[in-house]
C-alpha positions in Angstrom: -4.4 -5.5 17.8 -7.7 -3.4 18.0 -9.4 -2.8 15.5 -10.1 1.0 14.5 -12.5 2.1 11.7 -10.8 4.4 8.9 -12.0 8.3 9.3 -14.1 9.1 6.3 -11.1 11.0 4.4 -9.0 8.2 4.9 -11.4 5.4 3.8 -12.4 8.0 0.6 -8.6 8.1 -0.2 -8.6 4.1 0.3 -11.4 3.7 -2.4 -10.1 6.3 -4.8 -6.1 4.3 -4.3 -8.1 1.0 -4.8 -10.2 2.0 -8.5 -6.4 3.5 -9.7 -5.4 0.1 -8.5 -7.6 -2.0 -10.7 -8.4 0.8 -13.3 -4.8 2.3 -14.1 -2.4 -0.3 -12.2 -1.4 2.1 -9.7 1.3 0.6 -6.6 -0.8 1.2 -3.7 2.0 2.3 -1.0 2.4 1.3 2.7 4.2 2.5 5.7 7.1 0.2 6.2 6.5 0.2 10.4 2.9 -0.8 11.0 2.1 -1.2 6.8 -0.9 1.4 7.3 -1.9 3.3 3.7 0.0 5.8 2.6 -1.0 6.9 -1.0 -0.5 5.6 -4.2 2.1 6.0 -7.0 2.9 4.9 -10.8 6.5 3.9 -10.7 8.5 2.6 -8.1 12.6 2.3 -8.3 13.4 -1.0 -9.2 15.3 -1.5 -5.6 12.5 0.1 -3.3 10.4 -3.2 -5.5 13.8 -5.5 -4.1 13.5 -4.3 -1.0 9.6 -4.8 -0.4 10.3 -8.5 -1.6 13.1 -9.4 0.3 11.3 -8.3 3.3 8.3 -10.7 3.1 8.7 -13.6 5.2 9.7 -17.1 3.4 8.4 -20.4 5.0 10.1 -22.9 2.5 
């Protein structure tokens, strides 16, 4: 993987997701394929929650 430093609109957009994150509680949403920032969003169906679970890996 190489790394590749955000364009200054996309790291601006990163920040502003991030305070709504910690200020408001706002789901920060990622692209399912390479999980790359997509925006940011107050409610989320209950099943696209499900789904983002059942896809992490489980090591137990």
């Amino acid at each position: 993987m190489d790394f590749r430093p955000l364009a200054e609109a996309e790291r601006r957009q990163l920040l502003a997701a991030l305070r709504g994150n910690a200020d408001r509680g706002l789901a920060l949403l990622m692209d399912r394929r390479d999980t790359s920032f997509v925006g940011t969003t107050e409610e989320l169906p209950a099943e696209q929650v499900m789904t983002a679970v059942k896809s992490v890996p489980c090591h137990y």
